[in-house]
C-alpha positions, 0 to 999 in steps of 0.5 A: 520428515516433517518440518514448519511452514513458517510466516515469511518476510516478504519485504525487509520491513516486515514484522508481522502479517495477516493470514488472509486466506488459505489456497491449500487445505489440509491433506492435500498434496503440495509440489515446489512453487504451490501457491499456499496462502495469500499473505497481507503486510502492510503495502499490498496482499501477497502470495505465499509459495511452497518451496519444500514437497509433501502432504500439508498436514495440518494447519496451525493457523487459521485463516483471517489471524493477524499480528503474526509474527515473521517466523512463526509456524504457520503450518505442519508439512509432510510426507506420504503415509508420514503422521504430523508429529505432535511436538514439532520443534518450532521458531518464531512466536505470534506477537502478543497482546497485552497482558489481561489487567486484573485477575478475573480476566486472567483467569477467563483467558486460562480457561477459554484460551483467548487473547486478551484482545479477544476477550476484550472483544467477547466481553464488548460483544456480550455487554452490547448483547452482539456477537463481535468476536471475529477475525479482521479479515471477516470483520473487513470483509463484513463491512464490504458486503455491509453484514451485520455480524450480528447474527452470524455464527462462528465456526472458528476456534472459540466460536470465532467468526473467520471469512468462510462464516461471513461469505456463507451468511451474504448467501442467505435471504437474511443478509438483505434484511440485515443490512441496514444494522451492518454499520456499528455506531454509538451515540456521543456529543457529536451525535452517532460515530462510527469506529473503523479500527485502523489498518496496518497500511493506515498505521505504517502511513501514519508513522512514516509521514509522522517521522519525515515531517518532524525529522526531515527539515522541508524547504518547497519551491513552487512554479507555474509551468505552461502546458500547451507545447507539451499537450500538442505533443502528446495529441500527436504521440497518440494518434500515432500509437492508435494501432497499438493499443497505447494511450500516452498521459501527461503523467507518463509525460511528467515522469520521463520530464522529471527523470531527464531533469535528474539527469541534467541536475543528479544533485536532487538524486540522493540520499541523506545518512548522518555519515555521508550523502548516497549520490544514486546512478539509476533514476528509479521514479516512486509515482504515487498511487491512491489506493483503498487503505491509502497510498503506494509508491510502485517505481518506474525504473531506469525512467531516463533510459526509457521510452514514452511507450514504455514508461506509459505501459509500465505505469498502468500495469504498476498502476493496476496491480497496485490497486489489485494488491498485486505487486511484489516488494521489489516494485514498490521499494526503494526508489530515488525520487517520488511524484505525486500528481493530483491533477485529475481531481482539478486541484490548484497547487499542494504541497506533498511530503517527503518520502523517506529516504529520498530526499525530494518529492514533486507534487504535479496540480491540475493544468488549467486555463489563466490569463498570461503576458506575453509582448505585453499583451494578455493571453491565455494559456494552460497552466499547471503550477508544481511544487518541489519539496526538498530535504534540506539536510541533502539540498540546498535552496538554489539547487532545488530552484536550479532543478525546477526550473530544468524541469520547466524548460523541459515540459515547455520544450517538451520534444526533447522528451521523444529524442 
């Protein structure tokens, strides 16, 4: 019997999703744990199985569609010698765009069957003499090969321009000499601008760091933090590890530093709800990783209960897989408490903010060489200066003081990292 390939939630966040590309093609067979298409939400790109046998016998939509809602049919499943039947029973719906705002534009949606957004996009691309109706996914991967779209003719519906078009066109000898054109600029007062439309990722950033610094009540506490000890240390870690393959960074230092320190002052993790405080067991640390569109927060967890050679494998292969866009959801939500270091682009001190629902967040600044006073005599030292910011609805002010100052003790007495 036939049945619906439906978009999945492949987080409990998720609404909507992008149909990057299409593993599988129509009339071929497909076995329980296929991988049938790549999906992408708004953290990372992911693979879609198949959890039913048969024949894929249509496709419904097409590669590089977004804005898709969860539950939408998005391809027709069959069996052997089975016809694909024309009035499947189907849930769930694409999300739409607005409506068209006059009359003439919806008459030009009924009789070309275009979204209102698309043919905002034909009209935009017909007025500049330039074609521009085509999907995001061939819109973004364009602007990575730097093509113009110019030229490029779309096999989609509508005429649309989809991934297969742009990929075909970066073959041809024309695509050097249209390089120089690929970038869509206008002219203002500021002189030309460039318009890049945002990315799921980017928006959902927005929204969410939006929200916590206007409903979440920040406090920061700032410390300086001398680093030598723990250098010495990792110096000696390494060159016992040469053998394995395993190189131990200050950033796997500071996560095992800062998972101990939750363990000695449990008080920083929690979570604040309006009914009652979530006190959590397990020290699950969000480390912050840059990526293209933005930023991921991959978990080392159990941080405490590991070992140095763990937390520092576990933390490339996240680290990695972050960038590839290959994680799955389960490794980048949740989390009990976040780190964000940016010491390797040598700045001073900065102050991160929060993310919610936890209710702390430590950003980590660059060790660098100063003056310090120690007998009352100037020496230097490597110093890196950390700033805690905390939600003050969950933590008082002498509690986040209490935990940064356990975390220095650690960090400057850092063998007990290693026992």
């Amino acid at each position: 019997m036939a049945t619906s390939i439906l978009m999945p939630a492949l987080s409990p966040t998720m609404t909507v999703g992008t149909l990057a590309r299409w593993l599988k093609k129509e009339g071929d067979n497909v076995s329980s744990g296929d991988l049938l298409a790549e999906i992408e939400t708004d953290k990372a790109t992911m693979e879609l199985e198949a959890s039913d046998e048969g024949i894929l016998g249509r496709i419904l939509v097409q590669e590089g569609t977004g804005n898709i809602a969860v539950n939408t049919p998005i391809a027709i499943l069959v069996e052997e010698g089975e016809e694909v039947p024309a009035d499947l029973p189907v849930t769930g719906e694409i999300k739409k765009t607005p409506e068209p705002s006059n009359q003439s534009d919806i008459k030009q949606h009924d009789r070309n069957g275009l979204s209102a957004k698309n043919l905002s996009e034909k009209k935009e691309g017909e007025a500049k003499g330039k074609r521009l109706f085509a999907s995001p996914l061939a819109r973004r991967i364009a602007k990575e090969k730097n093509l113009s779209l110019d030229h490029v003719k779309g096999s989609g519906p509508n005429g649309r321009i989809i991934k297969r078009d742009v990929d075909e066109a970066a073959q041809k000898p024309a695509h050097n000499a249209s390089q120089s054109t690929a970038k869509q600029s206008e002219s203002s007062a500021l002189g030309k601008v460039e318009r890049i439309k945002h990315s799921t990722m980017r928006k959902v950033i927005a929204r969410r760091l939006t929200e916590s610094k206007t409903q979440v009540p920040h406090f920061y506490v700032s410390t300086d933090i001398e680093l030598d000890a723990l250098l010495a240390l990792r110096s000696k870690l390494n060159a016992s590890l040469a053998g394995e393959n395993i190189k131990i960074s200050v950033n796997d230092l500071m996560i095992k530093a800062v998972a101990l320190a939750l363990r000695k002052r449990p008080g920083l993790n929690v979570q604040y709800t309006d009914d009652e405080m979530l006190h959590f067991e397990d020290i699950d640390i969000s480390m912050a990783v840059s990526i293209p569109d933005g930023l991921i927060t991959p978990i080392i967890r159990k941080a405490d209960q590991k070992s140095l050679r763990q937390i520092s494998r576990e933390a490339k292969d996240l680290a990695g897989r972050a960038r590839s866009g290959k994680l799955t959801p389960e490794e980048f939500q949740g989390g009990t408490f976040s780190i964000s270091n940016m010491g390797m682009f040598g700045v001073r001190d900065f102050a991160a903010i929060i993310n919610p629902p936890q209710a702390a967040i430590l950003a980590i600044a660059a060790g660098e060489k100063r003056p310090v006073i120690r007998d009352n005599q100037v020496t230097v030292a490597t110093i890196m200066t950390v700033t805690l910011s905390v939600d003050h609805r969950a933590v008082d002010g002498a509690l986040g003081a209490q935990w940064l100052n356990t975390l220095k003790e650690l960090v400057q007495n850092p063998y007990a990292l290693v026992l």
